[in-house]
C-alpha positions in Angstrom: 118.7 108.3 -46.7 116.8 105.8 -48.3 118.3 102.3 -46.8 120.0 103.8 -43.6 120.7 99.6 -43.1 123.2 99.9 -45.7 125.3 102.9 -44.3 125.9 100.7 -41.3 125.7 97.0 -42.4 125.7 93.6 -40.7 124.9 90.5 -41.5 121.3 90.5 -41.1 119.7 88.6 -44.2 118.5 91.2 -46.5 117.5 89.2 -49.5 116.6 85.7 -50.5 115.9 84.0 -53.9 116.0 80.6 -54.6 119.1 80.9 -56.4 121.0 83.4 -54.1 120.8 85.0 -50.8 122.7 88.3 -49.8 123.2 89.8 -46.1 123.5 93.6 -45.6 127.1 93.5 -45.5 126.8 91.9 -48.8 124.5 93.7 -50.5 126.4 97.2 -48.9 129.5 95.9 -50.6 128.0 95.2 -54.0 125.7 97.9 -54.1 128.8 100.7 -53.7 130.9 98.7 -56.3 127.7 99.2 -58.5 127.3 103.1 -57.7 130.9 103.2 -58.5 130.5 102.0 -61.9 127.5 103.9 -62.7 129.6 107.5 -62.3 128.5 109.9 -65.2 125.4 107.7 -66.2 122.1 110.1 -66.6 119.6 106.7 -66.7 119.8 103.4 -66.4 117.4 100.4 -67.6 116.7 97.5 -65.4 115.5 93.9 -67.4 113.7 93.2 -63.9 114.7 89.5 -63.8 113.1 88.4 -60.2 116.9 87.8 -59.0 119.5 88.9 -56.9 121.0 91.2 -59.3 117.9 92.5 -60.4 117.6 93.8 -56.4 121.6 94.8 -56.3 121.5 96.8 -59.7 118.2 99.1 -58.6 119.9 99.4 -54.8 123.4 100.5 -56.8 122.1 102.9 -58.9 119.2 104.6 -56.1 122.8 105.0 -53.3 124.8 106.9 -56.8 121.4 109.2 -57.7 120.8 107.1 -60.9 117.2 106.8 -62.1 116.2 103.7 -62.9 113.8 102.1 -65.7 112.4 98.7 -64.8 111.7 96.6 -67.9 109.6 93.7 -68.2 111.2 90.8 -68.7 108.6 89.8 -70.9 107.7 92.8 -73.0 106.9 92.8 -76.1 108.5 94.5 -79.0 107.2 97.8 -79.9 106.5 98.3 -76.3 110.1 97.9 -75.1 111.5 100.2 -78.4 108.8 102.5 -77.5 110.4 102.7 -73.6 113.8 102.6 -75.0 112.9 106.0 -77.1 111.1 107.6 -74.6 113.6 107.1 -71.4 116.9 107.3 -73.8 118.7 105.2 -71.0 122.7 106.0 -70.8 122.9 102.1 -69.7 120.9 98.9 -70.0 121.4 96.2 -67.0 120.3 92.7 -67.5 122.2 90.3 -65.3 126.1 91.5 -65.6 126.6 94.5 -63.3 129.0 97.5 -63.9 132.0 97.8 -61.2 133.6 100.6 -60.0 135.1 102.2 -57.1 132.7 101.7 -53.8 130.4 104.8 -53.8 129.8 106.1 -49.9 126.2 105.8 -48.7 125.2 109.3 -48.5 122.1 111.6 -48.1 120.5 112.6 -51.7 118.0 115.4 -52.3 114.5 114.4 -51.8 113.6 115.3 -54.9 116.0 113.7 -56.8 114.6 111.1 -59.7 114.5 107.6 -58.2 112.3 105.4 -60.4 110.9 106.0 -64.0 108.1 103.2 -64.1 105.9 103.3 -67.2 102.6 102.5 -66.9 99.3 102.5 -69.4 96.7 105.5 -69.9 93.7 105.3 -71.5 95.0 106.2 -74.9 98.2 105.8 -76.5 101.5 104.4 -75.8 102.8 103.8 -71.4 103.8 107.1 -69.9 106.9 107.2 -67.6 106.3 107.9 -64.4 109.1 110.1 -62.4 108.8 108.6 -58.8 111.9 111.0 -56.7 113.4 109.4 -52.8 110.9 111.4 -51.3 107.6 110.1 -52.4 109.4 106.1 -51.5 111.0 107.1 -48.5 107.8 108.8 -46.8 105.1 106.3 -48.6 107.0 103.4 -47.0 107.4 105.3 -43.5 103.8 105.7 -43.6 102.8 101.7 -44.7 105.6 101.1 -41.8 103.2 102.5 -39.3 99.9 101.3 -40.7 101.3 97.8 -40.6 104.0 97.8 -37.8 106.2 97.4 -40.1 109.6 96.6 -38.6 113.1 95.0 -39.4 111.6 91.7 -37.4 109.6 91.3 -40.5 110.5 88.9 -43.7 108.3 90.0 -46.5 107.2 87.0 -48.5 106.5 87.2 -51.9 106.5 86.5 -56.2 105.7 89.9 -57.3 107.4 90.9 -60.6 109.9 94.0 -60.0 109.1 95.7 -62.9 106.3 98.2 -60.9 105.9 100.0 -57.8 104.1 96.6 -56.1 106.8 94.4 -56.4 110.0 96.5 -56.5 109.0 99.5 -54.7 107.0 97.9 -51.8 108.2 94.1 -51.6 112.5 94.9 -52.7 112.7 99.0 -51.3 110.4 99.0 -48.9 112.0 95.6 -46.2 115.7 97.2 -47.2 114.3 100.3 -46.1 113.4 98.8 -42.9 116.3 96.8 -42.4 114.5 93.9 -43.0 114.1 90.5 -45.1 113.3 90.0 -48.6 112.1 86.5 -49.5 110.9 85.9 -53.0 109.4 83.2 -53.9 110.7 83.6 -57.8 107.4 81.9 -59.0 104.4 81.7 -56.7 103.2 79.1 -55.6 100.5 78.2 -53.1 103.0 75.5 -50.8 106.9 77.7 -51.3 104.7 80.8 -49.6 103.2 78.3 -46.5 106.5 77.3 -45.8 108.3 80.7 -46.1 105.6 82.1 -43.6 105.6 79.1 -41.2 108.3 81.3 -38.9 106.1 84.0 -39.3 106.0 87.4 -42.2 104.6 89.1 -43.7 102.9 88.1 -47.4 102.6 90.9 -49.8 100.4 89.4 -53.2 97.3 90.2 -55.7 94.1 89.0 -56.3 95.2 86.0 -57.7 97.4 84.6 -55.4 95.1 84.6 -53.0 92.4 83.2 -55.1 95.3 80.1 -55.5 95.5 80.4 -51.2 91.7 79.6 -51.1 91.4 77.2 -53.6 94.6 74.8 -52.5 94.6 75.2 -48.7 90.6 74.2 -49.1 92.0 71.0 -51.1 94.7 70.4 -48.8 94.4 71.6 -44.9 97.9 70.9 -44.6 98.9 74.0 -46.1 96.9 76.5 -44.1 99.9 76.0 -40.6 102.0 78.5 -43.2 99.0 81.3 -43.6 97.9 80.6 -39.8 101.4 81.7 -38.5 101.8 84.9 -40.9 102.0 88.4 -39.0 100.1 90.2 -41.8 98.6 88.9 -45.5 98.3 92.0 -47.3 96.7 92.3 -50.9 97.2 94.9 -53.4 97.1 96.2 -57.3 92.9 95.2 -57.6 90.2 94.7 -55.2 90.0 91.3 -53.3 86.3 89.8 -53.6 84.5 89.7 -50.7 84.2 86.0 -51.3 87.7 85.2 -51.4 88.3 87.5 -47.5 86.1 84.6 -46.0 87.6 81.8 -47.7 90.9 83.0 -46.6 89.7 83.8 -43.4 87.8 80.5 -43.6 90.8 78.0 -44.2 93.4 80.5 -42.2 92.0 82.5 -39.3 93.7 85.6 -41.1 92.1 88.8 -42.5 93.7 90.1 -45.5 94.6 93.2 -45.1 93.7 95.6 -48.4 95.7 99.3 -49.5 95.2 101.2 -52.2 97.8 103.1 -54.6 98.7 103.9 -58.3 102.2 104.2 -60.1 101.6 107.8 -59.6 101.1 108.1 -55.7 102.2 104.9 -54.5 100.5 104.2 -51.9 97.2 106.2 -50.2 95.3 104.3 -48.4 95.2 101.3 -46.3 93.4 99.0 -43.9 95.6 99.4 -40.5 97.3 96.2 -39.1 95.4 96.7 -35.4 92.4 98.3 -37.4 89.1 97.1 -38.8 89.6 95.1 -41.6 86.6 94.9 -43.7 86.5 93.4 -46.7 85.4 95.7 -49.7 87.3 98.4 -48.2 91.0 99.9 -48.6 91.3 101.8 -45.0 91.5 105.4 -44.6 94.8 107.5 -45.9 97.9 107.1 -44.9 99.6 109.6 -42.7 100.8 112.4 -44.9 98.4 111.9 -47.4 95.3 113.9 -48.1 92.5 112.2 -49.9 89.2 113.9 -51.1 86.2 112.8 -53.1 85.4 115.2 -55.8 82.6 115.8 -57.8 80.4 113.8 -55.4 76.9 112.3 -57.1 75.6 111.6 -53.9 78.5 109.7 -52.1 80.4 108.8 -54.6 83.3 111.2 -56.0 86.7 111.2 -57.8 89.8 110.1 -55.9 92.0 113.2 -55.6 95.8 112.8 -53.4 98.3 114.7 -52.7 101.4 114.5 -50.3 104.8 113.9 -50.6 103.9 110.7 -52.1 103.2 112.2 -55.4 105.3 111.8 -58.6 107.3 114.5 -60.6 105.9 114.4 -63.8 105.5 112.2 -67.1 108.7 112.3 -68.7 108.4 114.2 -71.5 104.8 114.5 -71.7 104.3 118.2 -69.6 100.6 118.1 -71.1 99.9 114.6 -69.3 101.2 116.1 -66.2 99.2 119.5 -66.2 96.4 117.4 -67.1 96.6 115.2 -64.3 97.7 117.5 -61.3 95.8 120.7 -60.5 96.5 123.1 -57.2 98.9 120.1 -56.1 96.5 117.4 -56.7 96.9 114.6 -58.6 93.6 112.9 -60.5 93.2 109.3 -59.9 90.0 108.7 -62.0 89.0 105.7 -59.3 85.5 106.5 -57.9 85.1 105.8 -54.3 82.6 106.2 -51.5 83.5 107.1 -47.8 82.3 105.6 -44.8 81.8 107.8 -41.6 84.9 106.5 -40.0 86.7 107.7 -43.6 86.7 103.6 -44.5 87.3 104.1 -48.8 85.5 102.1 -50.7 86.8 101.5 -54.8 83.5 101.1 -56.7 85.1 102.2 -60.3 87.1 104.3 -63.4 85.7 107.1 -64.4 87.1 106.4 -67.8 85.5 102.6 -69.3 88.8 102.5 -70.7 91.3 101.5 -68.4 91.5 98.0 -67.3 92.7 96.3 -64.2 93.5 92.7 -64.8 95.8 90.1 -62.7 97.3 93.3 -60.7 98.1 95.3 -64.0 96.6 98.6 -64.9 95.9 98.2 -68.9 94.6 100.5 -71.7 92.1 99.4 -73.7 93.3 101.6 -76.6 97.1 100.0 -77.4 95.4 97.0 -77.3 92.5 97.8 -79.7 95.5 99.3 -81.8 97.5 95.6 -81.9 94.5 94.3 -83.1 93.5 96.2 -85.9 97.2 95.2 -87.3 95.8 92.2 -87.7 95.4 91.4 -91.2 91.9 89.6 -90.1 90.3 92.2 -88.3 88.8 94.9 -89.8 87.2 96.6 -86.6 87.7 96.0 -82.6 86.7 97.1 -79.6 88.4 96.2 -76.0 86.5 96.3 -73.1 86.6 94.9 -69.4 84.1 92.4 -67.5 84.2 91.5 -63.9 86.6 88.3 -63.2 86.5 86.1 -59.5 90.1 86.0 -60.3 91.9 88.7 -62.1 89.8 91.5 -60.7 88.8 92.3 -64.5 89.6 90.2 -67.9 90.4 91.6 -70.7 87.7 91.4 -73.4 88.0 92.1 -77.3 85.0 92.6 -79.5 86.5 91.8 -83.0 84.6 92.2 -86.2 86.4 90.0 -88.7 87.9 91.5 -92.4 85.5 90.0 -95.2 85.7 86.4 -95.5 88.2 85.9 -92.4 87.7 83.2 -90.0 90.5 84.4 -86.6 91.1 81.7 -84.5 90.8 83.5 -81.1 94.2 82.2 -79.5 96.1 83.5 -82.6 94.5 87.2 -81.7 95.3 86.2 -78.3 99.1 85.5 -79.3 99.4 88.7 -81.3 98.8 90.9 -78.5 100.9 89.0 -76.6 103.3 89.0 -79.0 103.4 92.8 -79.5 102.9 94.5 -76.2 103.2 91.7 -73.0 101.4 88.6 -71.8 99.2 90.2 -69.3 97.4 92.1 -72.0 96.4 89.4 -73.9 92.4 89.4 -74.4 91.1 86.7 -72.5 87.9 86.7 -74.3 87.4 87.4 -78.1 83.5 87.5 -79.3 82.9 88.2 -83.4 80.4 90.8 -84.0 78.8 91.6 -87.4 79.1 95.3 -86.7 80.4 97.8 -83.2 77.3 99.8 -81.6 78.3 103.4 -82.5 76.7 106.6 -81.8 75.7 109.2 -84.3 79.4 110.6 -84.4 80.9 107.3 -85.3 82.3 106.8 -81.8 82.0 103.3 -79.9 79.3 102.7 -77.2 81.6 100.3 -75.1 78.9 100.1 -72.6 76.5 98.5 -75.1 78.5 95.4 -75.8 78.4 94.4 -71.9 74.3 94.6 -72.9 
């Protein structure tokens, strides 16, 4: 059972949003009215609003067996009719919930599809990734245990709930628990002092924490917040070693870092009573096997498996042969080991895949907005280091003849088409792209 709170409710507060707040026996009640009205639905698609309903409509549809597809709230238009196609929802959700009669809390098959979270490959358009109960219900067991997790705990947050981060972790994973959720709705550096300063738990990115360092240095007043937190914990792209000892500077706390994918949620992480070096992601979690494969001296290809592993790509078999072999899935991060089995991220196998503000983002769909552009004739998208986003998002553009792009209005476009977060950040004109002999692009010349 995936939220045993639920089957025996109280009133406990199990989620708060500025504009709401629910206790278990609340959210019990409007969940099972939910699973009622979602009897004889196959799918259902999720605008992930960060909102109470949002939170009651994924709960309603996981207790009646209903996959659900989060959507961005902010996606942009071929992205969402590409999703649309590809997960064929029976239902779409956004705000106004179904109603039926209250659906009993009851034990589903582990296997059973829970969450269908699309997420960007090198190439092409996002793939769906089937996540069933069992990979969320052991992955947070295990994260329970590394941190000491508990129903004490009031996970703080602003994470969207469109991806494994935000919904899976900071919504599923304190329900799961019996715990608190407090979102912050948008983050800000003062709403997450004061929702720590009874203690929590703060689940963020990169980012956020960037925003911690550089406002609590400017103003001490906010560090009292940080200082009383049980556990920070960062996720979704490496924290710089510089930013660990300004936190740690302005706070007394040590970030505490994990390490996941859409795929596998979560397999690694720095324990809560462990060392926690910065630079590294901790060992595995229990239940989860990691190896390094392919090792050029010490470094080697992340490979996982456990229950924590997905199903499969909906729709795409090839993807998922391709990425699972002997029950191991293929993370293409490159890591090194340190003797007490510390991990250590240095990289992507493929230069392709981009990790920017907590998003993992193709170069290729972006490259492929672009050259709809009526003034660019050639592109090439590439990612550079960034103190902030982990990585920005870099397009090399070589204009049509006698075009003059602004670089905000190529900026826009991207925007406009796919989402926000994979706008390019950076647009430099070049005459011509560095390509080999067979015509193909040496990305790793325009960093030179």
């Amino acid at each position: 059972m995936l939220f045993p709170a639920l089957a025996a409710p109280d009133d406990t507060a199990a989620l708060r949003f500025p504009e709401r707040s629910l206790t278990y026996r609340e959210l019990a009640d409007a969940a099972r009215e939910v699973a009622g009205g979602l009897e004889g639905v196959g799918r259902v698609a999720v605008w992930a609003h960060p909102t109470v309903q949002t939170c009651v409509a994924v709960v309603g549809a996981l207790l009646a067996g209903v996959p659900v597809v989060p959507i961005n709230p902010k996606i942009g238009e071929r992205e969402l009719a590409h999703i649309m196609s590809d997960s064929s929802p029976d239902l779409v959700l956004d705000g106004t919930l179904p109603s039926g009669p209250p659906a009993e809390v009851r034990e589903l098959d582990g296997e059973t599809p829970a969450l269908v979270v699309y997420t960007s490959g090198t190439t092409g358009p996002p793939k769906g990734v089937v996540l069933p109960h069992r990979a969320l219900a052991s992955n947070l067991d295990a994260l329970a245990a590394a941190w000491e997790w508990t129903a004490d705990d009031v996970v703080v947050h602003a994470l969207p709930l469109f991806h494994v981060h935000g919904l899976g972790l900071g919504v599923l994973g304190p329900l799961r628990r019996g715990g608190t959720v407090h979102h912050l709705g948008r983050f800000s550096v003062a709403a997450a002092s004061e929702a720590l300063s009874g203690g929590g738990v703060m689940f963020g990115v990169p980012t956020m924490y960037s925003r911690v360092a550089t406002e609590v240095e400017a103003d001490p007043s906010l560090a009292a917040g940080f200082r009383a937190a049980r556990l920070l914990v960062s996720g979704s792209a490496a924290l710089p070693a510089t930013v660990h000892g300004r936190i740690t500077a302005v706070t007394g706390q040590q970030v505490v870092e994990r390490y996941g994918m859409t795929e596998t949620l979560m397999n690694t992480s720095v324990r809560a009573s462990g060392d926690r070096r910065p630079g590294t992601v901790g060992p595995p979690l229990d239940g989860v096997d990691v190896r390094l494969v392919d090792e050029g001296g010490e470094i080697g290809e992340i490979e996982v498996r456990g229950p924590n592993l997905f199903l499969e790509y909906l729709n795409r078999p090839d993807a998922t042969a391709a990425a699972l072999h002997d029950g191991w899935f293929r993370t293409g991060d490159m890591a090194v080991r340190d003797p007490d089995g510390y991990l250590r991220i240095v990289g992507r196998r493929a230069t392709d895949l981009i990790k920017s503000g907590g998003y993992k983002i193709g170069a290729g769909e972006i490259e492929n907005a672009l050259l709809e552009h009526p003034d660019v004739a050639e592109v090439a998208v590439t990612g550079e280091p960034d103190d902030d986003l982990g990585e920005r998002i870099v397009a090399w553009v070589v204009p049509a003849a006698g075009a003059f792009p602004a670089e905000a209005e190529l900026s826009d476009h991207v925007a406009r088409l796919l989402s926000p977060h994979k706008r390019p950040r950076v647009v430099r004109f070049l005459e011509a792209l560095p390509r080999n002999d067979m015509g193909k692009v040496l990305k790793r010349s325009l960093g030179a």
